[in-house]
mmJSON file of the N, C-alpha and C atoms, coordinates in Angstrom:
{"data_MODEL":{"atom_site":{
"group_PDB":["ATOM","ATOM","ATOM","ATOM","ATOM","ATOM","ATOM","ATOM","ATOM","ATOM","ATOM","ATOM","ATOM","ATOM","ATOM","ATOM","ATOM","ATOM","ATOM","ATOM","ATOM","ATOM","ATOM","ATOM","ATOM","ATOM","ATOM","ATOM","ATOM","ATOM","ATOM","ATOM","ATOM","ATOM","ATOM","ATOM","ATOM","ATOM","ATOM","ATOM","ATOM","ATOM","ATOM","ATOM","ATOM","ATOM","ATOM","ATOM","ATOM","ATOM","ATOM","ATOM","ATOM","ATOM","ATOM","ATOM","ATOM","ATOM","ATOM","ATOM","ATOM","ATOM","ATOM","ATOM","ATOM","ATOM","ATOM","ATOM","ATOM","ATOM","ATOM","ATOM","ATOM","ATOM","ATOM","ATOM","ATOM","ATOM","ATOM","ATOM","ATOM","ATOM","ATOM","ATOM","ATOM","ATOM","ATOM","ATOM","ATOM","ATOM","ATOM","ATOM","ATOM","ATOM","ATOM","ATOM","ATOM","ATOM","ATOM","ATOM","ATOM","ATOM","ATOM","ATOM","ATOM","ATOM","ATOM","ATOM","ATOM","ATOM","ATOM","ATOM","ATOM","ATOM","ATOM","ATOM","ATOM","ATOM","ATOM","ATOM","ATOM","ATOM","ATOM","ATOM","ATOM","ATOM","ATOM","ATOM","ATOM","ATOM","ATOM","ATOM","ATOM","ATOM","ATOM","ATOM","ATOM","ATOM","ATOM","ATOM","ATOM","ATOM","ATOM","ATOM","ATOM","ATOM","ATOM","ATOM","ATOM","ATOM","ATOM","ATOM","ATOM","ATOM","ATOM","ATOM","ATOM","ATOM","ATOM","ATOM","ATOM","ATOM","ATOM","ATOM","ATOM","ATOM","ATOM","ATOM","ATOM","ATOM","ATOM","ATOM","ATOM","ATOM","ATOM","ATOM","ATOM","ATOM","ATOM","ATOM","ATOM","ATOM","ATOM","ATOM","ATOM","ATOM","ATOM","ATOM","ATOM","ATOM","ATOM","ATOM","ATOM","ATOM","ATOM","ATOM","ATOM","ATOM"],
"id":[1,2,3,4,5,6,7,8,9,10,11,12,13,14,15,16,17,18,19,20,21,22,23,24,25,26,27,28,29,30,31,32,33,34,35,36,37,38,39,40,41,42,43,44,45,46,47,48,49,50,51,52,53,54,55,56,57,58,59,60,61,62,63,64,65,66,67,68,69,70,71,72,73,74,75,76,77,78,79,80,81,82,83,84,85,86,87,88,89,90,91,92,93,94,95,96,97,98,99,100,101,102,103,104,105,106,107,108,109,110,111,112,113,114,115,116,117,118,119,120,121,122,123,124,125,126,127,128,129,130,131,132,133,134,135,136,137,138,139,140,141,142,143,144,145,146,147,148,149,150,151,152,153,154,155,156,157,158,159,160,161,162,163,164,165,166,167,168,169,170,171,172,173,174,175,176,177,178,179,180,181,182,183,184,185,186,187,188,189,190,191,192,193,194,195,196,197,198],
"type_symbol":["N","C","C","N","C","C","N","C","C","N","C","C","N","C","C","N","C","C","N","C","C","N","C","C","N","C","C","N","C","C","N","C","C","N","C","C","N","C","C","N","C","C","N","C","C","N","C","C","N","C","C","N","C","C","N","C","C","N","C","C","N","C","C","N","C","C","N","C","C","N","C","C","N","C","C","N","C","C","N","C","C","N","C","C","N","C","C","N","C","C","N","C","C","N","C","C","N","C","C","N","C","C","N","C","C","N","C","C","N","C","C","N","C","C","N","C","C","N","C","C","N","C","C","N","C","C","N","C","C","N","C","C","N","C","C","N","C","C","N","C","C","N","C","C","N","C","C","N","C","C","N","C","C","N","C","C","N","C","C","N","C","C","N","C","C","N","C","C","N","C","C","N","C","C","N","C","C","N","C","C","N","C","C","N","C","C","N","C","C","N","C","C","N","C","C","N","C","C"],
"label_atom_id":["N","CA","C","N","CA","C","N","CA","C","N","CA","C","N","CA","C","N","CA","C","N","CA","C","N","CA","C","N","CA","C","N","CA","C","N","CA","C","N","CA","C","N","CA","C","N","CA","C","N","CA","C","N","CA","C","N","CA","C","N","CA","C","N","CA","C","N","CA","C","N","CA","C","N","CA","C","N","CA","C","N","CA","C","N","CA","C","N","CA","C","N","CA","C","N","CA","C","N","CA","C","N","CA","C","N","CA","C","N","CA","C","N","CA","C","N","CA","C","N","CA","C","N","CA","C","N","CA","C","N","CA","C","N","CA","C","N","CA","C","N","CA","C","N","CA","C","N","CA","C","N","CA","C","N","CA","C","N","CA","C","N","CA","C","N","CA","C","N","CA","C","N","CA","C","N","CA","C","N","CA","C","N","CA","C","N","CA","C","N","CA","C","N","CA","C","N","CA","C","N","CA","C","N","CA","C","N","CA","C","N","CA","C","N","CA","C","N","CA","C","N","CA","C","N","CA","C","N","CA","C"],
"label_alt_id":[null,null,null,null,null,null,null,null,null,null,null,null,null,null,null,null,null,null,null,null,null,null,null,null,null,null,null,null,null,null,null,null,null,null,null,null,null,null,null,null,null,null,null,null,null,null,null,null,null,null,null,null,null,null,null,null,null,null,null,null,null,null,null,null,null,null,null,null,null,null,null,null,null,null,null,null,null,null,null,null,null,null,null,null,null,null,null,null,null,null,null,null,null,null,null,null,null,null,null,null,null,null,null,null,null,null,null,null,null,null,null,null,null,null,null,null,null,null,null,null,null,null,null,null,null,null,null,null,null,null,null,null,null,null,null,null,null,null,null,null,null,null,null,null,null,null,null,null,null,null,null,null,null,null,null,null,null,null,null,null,null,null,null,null,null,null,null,null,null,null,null,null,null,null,null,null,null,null,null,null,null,null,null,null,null,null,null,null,null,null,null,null,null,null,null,null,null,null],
"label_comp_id":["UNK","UNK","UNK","UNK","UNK","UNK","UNK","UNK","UNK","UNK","UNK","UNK","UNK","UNK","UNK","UNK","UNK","UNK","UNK","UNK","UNK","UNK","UNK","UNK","UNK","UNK","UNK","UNK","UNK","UNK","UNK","UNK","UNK","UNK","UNK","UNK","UNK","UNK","UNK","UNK","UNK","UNK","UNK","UNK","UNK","UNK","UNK","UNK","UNK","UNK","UNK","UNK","UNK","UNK","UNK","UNK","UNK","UNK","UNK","UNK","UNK","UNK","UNK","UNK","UNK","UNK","UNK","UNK","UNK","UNK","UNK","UNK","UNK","UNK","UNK","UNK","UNK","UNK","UNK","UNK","UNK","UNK","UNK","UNK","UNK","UNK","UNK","UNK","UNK","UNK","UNK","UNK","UNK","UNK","UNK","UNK","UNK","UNK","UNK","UNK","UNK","UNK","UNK","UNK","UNK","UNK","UNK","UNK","UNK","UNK","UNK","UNK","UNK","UNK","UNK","UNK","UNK","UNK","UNK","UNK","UNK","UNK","UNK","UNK","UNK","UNK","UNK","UNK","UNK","UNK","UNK","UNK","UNK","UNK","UNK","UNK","UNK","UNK","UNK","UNK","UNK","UNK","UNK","UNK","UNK","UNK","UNK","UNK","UNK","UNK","UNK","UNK","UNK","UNK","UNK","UNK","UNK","UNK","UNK","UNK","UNK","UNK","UNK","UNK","UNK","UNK","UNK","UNK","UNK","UNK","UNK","UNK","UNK","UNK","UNK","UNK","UNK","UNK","UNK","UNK","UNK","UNK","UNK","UNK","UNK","UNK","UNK","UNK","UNK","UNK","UNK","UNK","UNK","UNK","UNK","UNK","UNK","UNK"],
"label_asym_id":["A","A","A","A","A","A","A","A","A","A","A","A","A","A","A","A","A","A","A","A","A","A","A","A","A","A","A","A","A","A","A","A","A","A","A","A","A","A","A","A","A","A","A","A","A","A","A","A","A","A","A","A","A","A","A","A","A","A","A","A","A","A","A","A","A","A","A","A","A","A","A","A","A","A","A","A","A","A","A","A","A","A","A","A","A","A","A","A","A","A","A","A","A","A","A","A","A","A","A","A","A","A","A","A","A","A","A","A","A","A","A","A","A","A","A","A","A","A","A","A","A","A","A","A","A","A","A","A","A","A","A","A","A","A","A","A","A","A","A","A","A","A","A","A","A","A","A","A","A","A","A","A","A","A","A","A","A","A","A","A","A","A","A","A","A","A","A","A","A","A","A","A","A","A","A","A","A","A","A","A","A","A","A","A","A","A","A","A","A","A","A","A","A","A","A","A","A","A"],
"label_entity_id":["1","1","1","1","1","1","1","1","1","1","1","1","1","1","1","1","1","1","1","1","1","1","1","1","1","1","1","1","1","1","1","1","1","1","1","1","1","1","1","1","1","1","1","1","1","1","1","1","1","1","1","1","1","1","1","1","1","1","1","1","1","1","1","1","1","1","1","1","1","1","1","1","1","1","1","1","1","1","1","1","1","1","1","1","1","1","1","1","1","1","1","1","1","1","1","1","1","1","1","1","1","1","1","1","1","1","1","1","1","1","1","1","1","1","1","1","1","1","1","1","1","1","1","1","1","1","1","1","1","1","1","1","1","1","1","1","1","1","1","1","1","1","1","1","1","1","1","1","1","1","1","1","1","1","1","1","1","1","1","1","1","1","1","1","1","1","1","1","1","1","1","1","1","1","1","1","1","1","1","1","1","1","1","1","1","1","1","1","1","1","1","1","1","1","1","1","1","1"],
"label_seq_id":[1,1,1,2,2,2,3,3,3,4,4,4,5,5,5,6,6,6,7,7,7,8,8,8,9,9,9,10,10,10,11,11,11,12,12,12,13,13,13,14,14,14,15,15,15,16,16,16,17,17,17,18,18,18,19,19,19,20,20,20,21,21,21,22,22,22,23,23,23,24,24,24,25,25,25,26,26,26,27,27,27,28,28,28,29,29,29,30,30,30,31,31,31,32,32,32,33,33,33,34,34,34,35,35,35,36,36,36,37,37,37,38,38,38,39,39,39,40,40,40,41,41,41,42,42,42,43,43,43,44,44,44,45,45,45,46,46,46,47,47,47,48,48,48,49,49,49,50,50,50,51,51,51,52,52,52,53,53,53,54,54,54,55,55,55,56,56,56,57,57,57,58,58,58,59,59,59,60,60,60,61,61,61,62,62,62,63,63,63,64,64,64,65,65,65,66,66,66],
"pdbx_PDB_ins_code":[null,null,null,null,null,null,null,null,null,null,null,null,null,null,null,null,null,null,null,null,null,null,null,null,null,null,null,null,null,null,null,null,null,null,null,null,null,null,null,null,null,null,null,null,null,null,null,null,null,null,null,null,null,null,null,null,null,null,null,null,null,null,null,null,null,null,null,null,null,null,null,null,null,null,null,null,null,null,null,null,null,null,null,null,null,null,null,null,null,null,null,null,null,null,null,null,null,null,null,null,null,null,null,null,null,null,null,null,null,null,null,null,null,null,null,null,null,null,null,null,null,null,null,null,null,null,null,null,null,null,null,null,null,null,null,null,null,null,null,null,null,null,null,null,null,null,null,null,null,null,null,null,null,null,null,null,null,null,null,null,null,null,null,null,null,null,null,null,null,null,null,null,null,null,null,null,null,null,null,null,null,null,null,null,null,null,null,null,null,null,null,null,null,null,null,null,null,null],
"Cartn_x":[104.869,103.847,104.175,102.982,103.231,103.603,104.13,104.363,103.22,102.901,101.646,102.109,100.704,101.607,101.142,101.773,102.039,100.921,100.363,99.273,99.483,98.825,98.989,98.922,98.237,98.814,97.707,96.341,95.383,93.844,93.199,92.161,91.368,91.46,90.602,91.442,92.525,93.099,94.492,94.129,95.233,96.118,97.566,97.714,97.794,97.065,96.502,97.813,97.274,98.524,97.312,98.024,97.284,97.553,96.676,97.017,96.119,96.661,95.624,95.091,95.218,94.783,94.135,93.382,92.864,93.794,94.85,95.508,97.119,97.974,99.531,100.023,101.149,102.211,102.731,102.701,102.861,104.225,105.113,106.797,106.09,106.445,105.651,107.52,107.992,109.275,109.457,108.097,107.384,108.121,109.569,110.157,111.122,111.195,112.079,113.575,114.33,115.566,115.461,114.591,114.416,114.937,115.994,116.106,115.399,114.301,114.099,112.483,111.949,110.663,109.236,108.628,107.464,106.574,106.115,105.872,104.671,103.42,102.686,101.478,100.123,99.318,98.191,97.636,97.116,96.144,94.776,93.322,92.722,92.204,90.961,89.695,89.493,87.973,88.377,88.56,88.505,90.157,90.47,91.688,91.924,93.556,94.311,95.231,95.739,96.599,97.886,99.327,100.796,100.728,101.08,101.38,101.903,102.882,103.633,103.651,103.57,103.295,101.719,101.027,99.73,99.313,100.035,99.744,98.645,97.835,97.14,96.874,96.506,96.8,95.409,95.139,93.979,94.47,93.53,94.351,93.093,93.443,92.947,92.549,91.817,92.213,93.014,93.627,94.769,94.117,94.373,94.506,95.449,96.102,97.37,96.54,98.081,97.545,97.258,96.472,97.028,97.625],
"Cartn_y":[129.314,128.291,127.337,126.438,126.144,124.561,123.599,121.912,121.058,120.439,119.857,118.917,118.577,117.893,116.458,115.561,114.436,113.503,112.929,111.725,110.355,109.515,108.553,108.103,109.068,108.621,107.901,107.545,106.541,107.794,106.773,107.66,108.061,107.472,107.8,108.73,109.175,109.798,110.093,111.637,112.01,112.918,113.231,113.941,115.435,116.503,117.669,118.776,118.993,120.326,121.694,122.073,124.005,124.552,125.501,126.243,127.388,128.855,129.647,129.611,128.732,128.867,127.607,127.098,126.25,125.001,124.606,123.843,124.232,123.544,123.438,121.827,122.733,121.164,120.518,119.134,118.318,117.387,117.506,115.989,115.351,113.896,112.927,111.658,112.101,111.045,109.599,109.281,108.234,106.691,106.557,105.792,106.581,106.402,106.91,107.396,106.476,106.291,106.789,107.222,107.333,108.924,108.839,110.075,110.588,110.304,110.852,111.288,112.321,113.393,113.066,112.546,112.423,113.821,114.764,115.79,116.091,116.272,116.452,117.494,117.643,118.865,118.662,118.86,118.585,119.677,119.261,120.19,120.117,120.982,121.382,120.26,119.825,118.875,117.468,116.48,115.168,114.742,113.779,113.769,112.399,113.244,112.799,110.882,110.991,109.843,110.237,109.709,109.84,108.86,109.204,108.379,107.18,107.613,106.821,105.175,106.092,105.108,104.919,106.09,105.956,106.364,107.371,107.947,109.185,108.99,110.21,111.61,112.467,113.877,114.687,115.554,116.358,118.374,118.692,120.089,121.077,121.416,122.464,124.363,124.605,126.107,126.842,127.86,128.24,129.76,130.814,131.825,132.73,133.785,134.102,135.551,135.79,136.843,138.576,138.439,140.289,141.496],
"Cartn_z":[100.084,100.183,101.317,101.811,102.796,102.475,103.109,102.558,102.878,102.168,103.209,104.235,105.15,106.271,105.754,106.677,106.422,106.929,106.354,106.632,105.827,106.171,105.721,104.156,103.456,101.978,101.342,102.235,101.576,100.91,100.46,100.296,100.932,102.218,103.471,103.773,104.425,104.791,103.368,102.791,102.105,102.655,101.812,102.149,102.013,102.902,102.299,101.885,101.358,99.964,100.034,100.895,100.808,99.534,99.216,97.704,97.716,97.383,97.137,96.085,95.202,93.432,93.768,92.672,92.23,91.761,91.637,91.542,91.773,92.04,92.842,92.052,91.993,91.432,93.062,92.732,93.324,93.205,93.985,93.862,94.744,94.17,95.007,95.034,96.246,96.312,95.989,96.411,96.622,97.374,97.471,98.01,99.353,100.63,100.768,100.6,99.738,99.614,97.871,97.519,95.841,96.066,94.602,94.325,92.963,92.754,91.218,92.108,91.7,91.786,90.85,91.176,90.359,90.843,89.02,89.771,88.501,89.208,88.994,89.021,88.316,88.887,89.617,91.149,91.855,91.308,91.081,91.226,92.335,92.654,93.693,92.999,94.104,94.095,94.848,94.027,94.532,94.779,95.449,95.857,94.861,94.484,93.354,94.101,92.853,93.09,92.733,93.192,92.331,91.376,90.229,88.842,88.94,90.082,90.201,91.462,92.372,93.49,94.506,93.977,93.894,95.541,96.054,97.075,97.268,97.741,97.684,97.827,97.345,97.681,98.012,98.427,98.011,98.117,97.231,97.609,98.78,99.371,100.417,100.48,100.287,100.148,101.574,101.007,102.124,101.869,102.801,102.746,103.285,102.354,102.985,103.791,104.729,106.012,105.681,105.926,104.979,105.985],
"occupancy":[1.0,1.0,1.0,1.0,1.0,1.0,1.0,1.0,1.0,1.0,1.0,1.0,1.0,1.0,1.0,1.0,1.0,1.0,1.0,1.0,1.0,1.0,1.0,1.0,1.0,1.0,1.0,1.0,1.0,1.0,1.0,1.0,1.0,1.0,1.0,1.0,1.0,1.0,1.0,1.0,1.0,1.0,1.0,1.0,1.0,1.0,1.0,1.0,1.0,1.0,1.0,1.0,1.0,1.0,1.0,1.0,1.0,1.0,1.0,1.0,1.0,1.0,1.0,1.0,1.0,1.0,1.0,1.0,1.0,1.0,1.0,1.0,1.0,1.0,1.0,1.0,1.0,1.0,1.0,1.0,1.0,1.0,1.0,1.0,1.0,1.0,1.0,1.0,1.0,1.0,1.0,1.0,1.0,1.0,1.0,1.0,1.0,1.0,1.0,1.0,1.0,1.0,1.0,1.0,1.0,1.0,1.0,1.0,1.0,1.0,1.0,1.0,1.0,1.0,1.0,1.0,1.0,1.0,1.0,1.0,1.0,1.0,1.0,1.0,1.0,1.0,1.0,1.0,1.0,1.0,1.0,1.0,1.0,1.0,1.0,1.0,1.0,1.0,1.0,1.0,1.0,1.0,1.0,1.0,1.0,1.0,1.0,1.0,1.0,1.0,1.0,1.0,1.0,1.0,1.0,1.0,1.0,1.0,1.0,1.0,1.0,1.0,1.0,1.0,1.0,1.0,1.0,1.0,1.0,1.0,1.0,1.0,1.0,1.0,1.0,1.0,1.0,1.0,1.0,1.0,1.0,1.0,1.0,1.0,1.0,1.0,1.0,1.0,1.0,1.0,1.0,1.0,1.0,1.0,1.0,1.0,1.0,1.0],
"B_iso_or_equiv":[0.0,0.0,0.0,0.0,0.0,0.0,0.0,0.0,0.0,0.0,0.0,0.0,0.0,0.0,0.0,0.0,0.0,0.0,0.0,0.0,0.0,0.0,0.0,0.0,0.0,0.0,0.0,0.0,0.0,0.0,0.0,0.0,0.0,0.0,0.0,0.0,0.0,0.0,0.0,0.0,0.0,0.0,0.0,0.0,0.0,0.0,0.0,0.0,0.0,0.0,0.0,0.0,0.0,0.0,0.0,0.0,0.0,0.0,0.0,0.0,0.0,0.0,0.0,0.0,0.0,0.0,0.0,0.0,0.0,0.0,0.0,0.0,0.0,0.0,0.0,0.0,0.0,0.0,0.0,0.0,0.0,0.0,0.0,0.0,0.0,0.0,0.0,0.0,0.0,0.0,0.0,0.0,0.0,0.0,0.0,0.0,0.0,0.0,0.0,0.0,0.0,0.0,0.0,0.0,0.0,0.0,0.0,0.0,0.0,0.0,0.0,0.0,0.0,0.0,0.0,0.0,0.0,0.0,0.0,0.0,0.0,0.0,0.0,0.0,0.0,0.0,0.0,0.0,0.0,0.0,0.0,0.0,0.0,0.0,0.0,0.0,0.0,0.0,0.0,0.0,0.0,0.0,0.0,0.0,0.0,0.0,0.0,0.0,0.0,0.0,0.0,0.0,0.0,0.0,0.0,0.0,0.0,0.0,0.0,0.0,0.0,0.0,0.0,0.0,0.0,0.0,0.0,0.0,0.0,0.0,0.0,0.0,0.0,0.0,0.0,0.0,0.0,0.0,0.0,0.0,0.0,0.0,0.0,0.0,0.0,0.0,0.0,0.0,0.0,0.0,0.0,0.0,0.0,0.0,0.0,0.0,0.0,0.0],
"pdbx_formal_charge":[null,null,null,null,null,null,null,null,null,null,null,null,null,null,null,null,null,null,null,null,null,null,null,null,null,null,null,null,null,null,null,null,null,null,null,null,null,null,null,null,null,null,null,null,null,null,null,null,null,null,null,null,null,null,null,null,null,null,null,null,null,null,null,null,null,null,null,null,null,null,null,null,null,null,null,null,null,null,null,null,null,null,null,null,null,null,null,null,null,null,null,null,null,null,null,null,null,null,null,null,null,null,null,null,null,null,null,null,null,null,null,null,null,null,null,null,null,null,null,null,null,null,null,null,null,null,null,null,null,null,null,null,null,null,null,null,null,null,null,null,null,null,null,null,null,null,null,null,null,null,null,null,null,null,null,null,null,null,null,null,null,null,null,null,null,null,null,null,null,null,null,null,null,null,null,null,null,null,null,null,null,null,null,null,null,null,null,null,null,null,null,null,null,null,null,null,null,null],
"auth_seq_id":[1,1,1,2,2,2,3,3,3,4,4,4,5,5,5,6,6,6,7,7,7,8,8,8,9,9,9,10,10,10,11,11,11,12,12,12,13,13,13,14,14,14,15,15,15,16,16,16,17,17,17,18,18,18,19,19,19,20,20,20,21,21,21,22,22,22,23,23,23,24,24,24,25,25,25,26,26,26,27,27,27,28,28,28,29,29,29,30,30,30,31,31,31,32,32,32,33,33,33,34,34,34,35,35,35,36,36,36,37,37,37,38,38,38,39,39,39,40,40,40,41,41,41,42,42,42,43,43,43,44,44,44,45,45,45,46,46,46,47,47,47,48,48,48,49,49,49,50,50,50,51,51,51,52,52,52,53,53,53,54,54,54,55,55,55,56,56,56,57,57,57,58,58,58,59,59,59,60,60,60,61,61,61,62,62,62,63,63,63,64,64,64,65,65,65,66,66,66],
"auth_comp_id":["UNK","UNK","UNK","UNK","UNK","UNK","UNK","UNK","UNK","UNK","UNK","UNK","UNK","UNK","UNK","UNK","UNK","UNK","UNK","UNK","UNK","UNK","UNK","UNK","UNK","UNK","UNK","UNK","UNK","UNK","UNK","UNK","UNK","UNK","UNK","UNK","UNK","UNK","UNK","UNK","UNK","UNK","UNK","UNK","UNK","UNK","UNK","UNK","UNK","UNK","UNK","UNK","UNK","UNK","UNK","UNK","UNK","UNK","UNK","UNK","UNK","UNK","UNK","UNK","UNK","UNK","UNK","UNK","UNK","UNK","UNK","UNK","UNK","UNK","UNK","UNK","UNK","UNK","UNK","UNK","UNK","UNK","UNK","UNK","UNK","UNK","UNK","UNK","UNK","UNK","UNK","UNK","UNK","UNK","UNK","UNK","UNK","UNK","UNK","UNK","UNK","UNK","UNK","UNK","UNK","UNK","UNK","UNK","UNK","UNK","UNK","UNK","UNK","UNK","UNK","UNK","UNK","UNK","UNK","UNK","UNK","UNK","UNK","UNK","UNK","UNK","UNK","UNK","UNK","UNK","UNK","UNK","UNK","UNK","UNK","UNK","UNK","UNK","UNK","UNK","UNK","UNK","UNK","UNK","UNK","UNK","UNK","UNK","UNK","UNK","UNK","UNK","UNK","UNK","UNK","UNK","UNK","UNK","UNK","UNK","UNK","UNK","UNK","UNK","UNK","UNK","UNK","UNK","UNK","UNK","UNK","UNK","UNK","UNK","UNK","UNK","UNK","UNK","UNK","UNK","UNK","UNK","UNK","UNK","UNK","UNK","UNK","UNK","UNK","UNK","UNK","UNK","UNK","UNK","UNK","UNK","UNK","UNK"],
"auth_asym_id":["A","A","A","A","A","A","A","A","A","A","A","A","A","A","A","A","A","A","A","A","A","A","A","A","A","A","A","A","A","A","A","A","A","A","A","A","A","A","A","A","A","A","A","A","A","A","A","A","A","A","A","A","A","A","A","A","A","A","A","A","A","A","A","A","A","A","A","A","A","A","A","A","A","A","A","A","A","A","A","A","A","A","A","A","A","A","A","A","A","A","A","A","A","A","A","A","A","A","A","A","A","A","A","A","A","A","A","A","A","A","A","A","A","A","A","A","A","A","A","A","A","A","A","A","A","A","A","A","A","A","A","A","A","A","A","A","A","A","A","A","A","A","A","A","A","A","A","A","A","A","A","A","A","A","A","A","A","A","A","A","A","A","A","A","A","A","A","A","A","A","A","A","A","A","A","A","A","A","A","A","A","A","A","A","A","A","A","A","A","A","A","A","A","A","A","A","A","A"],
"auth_atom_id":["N","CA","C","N","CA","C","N","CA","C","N","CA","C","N","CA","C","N","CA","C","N","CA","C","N","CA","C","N","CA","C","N","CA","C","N","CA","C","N","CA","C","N","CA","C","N","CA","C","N","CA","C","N","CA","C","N","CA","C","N","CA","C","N","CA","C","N","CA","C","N","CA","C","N","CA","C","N","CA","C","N","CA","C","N","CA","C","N","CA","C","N","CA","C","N","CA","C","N","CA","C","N","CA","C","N","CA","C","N","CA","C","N","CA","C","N","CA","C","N","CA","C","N","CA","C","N","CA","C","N","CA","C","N","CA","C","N","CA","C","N","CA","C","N","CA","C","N","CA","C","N","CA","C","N","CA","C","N","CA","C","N","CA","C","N","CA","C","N","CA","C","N","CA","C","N","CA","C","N","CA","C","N","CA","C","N","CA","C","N","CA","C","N","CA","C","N","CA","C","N","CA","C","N","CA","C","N","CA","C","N","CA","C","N","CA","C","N","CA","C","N","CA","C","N","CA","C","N","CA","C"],
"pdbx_PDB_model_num":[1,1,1,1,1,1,1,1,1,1,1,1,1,1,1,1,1,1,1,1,1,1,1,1,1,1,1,1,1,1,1,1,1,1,1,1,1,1,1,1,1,1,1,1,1,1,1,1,1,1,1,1,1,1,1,1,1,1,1,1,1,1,1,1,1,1,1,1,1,1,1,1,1,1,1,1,1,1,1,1,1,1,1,1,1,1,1,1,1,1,1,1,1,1,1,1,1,1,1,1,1,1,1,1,1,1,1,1,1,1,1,1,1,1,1,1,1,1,1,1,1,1,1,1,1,1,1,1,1,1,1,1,1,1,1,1,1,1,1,1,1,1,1,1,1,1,1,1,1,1,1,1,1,1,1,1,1,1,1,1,1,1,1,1,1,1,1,1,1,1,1,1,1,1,1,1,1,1,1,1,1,1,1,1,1,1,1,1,1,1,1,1,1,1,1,1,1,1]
}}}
């Protein structure tokens, strides 16, 4: 799987998480210097929030190469 790339984290701009399924678990670090994983399940549709620090996500469809 691929990582998603990095954007700013808001709801205008999330950050996108490829997935060939309909939903992908999500670690959300959320501090840089934090070692503990907030990890969650990202759905296909509207873009999510972290539980924790409330960063945004959305998931993307991906397709793998054949």
């Amino acid at each position: 799987m691929l990582a998603p790339k990095a954007a700013s984290g808001t709801k205008e701009d999330p950050n996108l998480v490829p997935s060939i399924t309909n939903k992908r678990i999500v670690g959300c670090i959320c501090e840089e210097d934090n070692s503990a994983v907030i990890w969650f399940w990202l759905h296909k549709g509207e873009t999510q929030r972290c539980p924790s620090c409330g960063t945004h996500y959305k998931l993307v469809p991906h397709q793998l190469a054949h």
